[in-house]
C-alpha positions in Angstrom: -35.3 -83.5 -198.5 -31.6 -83.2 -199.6 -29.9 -85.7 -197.1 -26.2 -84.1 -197.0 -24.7 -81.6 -199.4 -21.9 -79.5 -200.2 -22.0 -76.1 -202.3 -20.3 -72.7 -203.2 -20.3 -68.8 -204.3 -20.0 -67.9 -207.8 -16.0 -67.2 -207.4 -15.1 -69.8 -205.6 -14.2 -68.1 -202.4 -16.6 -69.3 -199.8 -17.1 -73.2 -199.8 -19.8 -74.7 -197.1 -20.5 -78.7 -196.3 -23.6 -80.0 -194.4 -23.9 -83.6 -192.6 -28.3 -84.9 -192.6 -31.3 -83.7 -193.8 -32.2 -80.2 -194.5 -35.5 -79.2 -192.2 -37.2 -77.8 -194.8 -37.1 -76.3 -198.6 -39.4 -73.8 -199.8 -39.9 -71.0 -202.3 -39.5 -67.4 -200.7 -41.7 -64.6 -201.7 -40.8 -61.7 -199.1 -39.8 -58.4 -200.5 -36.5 -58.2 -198.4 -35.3 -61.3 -200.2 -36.3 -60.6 -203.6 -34.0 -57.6 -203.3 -31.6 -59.3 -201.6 -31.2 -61.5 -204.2 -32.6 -59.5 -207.5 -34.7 -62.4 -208.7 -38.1 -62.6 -208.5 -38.6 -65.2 -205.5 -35.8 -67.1 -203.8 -35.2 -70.9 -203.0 -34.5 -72.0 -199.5 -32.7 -74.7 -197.7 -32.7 -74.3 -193.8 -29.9 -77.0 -192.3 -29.0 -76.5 -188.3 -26.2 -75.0 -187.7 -24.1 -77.5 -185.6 -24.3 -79.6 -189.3 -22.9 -77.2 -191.4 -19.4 -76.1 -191.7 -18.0 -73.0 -193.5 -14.5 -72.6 -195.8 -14.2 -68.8 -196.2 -14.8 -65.4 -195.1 -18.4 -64.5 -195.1 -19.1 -60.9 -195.0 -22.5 -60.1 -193.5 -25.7 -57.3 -193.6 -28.1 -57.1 -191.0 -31.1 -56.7 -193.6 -33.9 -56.2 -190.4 -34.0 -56.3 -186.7 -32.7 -59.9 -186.0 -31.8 -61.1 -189.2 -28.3 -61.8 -191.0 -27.5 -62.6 -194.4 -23.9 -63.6 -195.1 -22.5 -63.4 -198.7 -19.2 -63.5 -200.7 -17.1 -60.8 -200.1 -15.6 -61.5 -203.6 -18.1 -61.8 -205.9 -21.0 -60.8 -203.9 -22.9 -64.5 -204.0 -26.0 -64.4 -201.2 -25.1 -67.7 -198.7 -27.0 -67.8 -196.0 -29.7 -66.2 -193.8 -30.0 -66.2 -190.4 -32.9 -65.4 -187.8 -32.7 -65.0 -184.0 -36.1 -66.4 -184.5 -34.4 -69.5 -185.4 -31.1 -69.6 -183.6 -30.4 -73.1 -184.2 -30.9 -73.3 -188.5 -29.1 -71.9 -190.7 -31.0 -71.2 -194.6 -29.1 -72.0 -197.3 -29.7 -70.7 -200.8 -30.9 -73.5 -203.1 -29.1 -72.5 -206.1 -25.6 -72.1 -204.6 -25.7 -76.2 -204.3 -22.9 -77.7 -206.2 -25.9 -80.0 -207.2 -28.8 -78.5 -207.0 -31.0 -80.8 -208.9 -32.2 -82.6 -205.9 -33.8 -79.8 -204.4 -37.6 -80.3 -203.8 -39.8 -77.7 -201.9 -42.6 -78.4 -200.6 -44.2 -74.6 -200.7 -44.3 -71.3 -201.4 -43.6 -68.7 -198.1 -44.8 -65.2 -197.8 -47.2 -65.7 -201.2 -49.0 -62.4 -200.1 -46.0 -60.5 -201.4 -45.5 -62.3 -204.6 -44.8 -60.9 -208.2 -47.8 -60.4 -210.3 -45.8 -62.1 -213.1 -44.6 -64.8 -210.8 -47.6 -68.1 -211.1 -45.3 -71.2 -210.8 -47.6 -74.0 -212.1 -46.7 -76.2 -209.7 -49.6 -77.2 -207.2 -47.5 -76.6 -203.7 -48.8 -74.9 -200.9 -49.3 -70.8 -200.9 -48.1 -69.7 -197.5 -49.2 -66.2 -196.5 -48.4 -64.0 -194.0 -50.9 -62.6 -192.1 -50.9 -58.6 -191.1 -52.2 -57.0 -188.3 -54.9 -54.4 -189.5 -54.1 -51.3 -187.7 -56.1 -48.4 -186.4 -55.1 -45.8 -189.3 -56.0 -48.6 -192.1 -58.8 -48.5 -194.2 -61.4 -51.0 -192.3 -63.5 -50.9 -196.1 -62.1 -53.8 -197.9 -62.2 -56.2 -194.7 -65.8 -55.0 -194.4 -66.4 -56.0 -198.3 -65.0 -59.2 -197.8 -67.2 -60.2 -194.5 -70.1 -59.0 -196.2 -69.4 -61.2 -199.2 -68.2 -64.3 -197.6 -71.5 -64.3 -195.3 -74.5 -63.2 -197.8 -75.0 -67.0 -198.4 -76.5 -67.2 -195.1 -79.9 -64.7 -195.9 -82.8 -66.5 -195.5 -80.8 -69.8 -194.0 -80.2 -68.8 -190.6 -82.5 -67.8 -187.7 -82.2 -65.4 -186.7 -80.2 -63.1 -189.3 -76.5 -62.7 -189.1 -75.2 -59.5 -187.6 -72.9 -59.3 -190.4 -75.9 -57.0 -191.7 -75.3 -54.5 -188.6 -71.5 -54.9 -189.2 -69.9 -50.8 -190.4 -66.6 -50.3 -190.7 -66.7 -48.7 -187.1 -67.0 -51.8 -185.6 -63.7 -53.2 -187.9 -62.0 -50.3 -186.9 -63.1 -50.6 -182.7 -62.4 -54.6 -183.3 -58.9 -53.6 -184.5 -58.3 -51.2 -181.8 -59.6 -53.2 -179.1 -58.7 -56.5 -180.4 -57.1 -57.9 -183.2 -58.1 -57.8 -186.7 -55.9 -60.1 -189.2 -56.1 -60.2 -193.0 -54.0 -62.2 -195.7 -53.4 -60.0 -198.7 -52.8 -60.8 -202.8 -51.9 -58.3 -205.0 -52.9 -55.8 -202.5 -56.7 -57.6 -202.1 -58.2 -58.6 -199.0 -58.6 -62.4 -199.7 -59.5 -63.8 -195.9 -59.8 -61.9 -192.5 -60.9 -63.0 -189.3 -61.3 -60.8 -186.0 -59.6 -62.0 -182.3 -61.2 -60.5 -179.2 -58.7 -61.1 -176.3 -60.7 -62.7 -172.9 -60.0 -63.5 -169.5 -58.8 -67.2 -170.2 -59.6 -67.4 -174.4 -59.0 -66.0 -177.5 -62.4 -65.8 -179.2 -62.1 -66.0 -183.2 -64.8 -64.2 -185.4 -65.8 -63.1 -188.5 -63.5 -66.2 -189.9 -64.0 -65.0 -193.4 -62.3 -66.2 -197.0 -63.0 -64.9 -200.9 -65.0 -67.1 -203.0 -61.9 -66.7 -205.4 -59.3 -68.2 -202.8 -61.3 -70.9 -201.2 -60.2 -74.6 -201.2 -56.5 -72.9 -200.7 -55.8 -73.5 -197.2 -56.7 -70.5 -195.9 -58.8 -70.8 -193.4 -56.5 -73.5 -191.5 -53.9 -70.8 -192.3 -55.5 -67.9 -190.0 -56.5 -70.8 -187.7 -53.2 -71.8 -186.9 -52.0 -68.0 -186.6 -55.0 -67.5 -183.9 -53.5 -70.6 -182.2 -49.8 -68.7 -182.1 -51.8 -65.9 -181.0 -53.4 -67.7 -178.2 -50.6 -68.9 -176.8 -48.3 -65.6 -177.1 -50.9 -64.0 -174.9 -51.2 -67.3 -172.5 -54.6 -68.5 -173.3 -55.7 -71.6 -172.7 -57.9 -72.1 -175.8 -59.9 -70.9 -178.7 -63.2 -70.0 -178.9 -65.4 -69.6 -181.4 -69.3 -69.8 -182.3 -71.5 -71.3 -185.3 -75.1 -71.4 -186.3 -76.6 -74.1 -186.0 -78.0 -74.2 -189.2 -74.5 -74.4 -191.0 -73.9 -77.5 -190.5 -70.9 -77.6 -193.2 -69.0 -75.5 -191.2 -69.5 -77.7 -188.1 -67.4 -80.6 -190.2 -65.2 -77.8 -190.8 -64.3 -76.7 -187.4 -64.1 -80.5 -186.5 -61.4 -81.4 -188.9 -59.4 -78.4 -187.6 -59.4 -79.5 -184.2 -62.0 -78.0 -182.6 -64.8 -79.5 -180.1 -68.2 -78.7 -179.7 -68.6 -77.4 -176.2 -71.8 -75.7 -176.0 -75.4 -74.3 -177.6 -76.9 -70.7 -176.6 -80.1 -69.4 -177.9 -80.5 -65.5 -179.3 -83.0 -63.5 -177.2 -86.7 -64.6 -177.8 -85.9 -68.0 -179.1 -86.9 -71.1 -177.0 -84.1 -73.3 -179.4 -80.4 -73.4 -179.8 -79.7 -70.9 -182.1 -75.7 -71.4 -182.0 -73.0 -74.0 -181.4 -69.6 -73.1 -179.1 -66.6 -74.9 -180.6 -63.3 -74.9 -178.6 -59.5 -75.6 -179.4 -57.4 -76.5 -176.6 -54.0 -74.3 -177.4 -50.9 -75.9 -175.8 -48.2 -74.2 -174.5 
């Protein structure tokens, strides 16, 4: 991370300073600032606030509902964003550094909205953002993508998966009743995964992810957005079940925190047909 750091507009006009370590660096992807800034992604410094001090008049646009970006009056230069999300950083655009050469992210934010003709070749962490598949949206492509992801299980588990009941009715009731999330690339389905809101739990399902995007993250990804989830609606853990034959995924679920808390049997076996695993979501 840049440790201390001065910079400027392209006129000259506004002039800013910063004492410490940035918080983080990272590529932006989002729409809003690749018109904001008319380039195809954007590079970010966030610094807190009560570090960094201003020479100049900043003018400012409120770009969405809580956000701020202050630029040059002058010449126009983008300086800084600001979220009431973050009331206590202040992001800072990379290239406005007077040396910018020591900037370093660490990854690339909002990667679902990225430029087809954008594919840095470096190998730093694609963050996506996950969207909330509404009523009115097609429940076809998340449907696809279940049925894809889980076909490896025919003829391993017993008995079969009732991803071969699944219609895009029960995607569309799941997203009414519940919560349905996907993570999109170049306007694919790439990884989904269905919430159903209980009594003291969030219970995560159909935890699905393309064959093309595996090995990316992903699935820690929705993970840690069902966590946020969790504890937005004051749940106390997440819940989530696993055949007992997939043993793979067991290790999986372990490494992402979760616990095995539990077996249950399908009706008309005398044997565990399923694992419970559990993750503890703090406040």
């Amino acid at each position: 991370m840049i440790d201390g750091g001065s910079g400027r507009c392209l006129c000259g006009a506004v002039r800013y300073a910063f004492d410490g370590a940035s918080n983080w660096q990272s590529h932006c992807h989002c729409e809003s600032c690749r018109r904001a800034t008319a380039s195809g992604y954007t590079s970010f410094l966030s610094v807190d606030r009560s570090r960094l001090r201003w020479n100049g008049r900043l003018s400012a646009f409120a770009s969405s509902p809580g956000v701020v970006r202050r630029f040059c009056p002058v010449c126009g230069t983008q300086m800084s964003y600001e979220t009431e999300e973050r009331p206590h950083e202040t992001d800072l655009y990379a290239a406005t550094l007077d040396d910018p050469s020591g900037y370093e992210p660490t990854l690339h934010d909002h990667w679902n909205e990225h430029m087809p003709w954008v594919m840095p070749g470096d190998r730093l962490p694609r963050i996506y953002t996950p969207r909330l598949l509404m009523p009115p949206d097609d429940p076809g492509p998340v449907l696809q993508l279940i049925r894809e992801t889980f076909a490896y299980m025919d003829g391993r588990i017993d008995p079969p998966s009732s991803m071969v009941r699944l219609t895009e009715g029960d995607i569309a009731r799941s997203a009414a009743e519940g919560e349905v999330w996907v993570l999109d690339e170049l306007g694919q389905v790439v990884a989904c995964m269905v919430l159903t809101i209980r009594h003291d739990i969030v219970y995560l399902g159909k935890l699905a992810v393309a064959d093309s995007h595996r090995h990316r993250g992903l699935a820690r990804q929705l993970v840690g957005h069902a966590e946020g989830r969790a504890r937005a609606l004051h749940k106390g853990a997440l819940e989530l079940q696993s055949r007992v034959e997939l043993t793979e995924n067991h290790a999986a679920f372990l490494a992402l925190g979760f616990r095995k808390t539990g077996e249950t049997a399908h009706a008309g076996y005398d044997r565990p047909t399923s694992f419970t695993f559990t993750k503890t979501v703090g406040a």
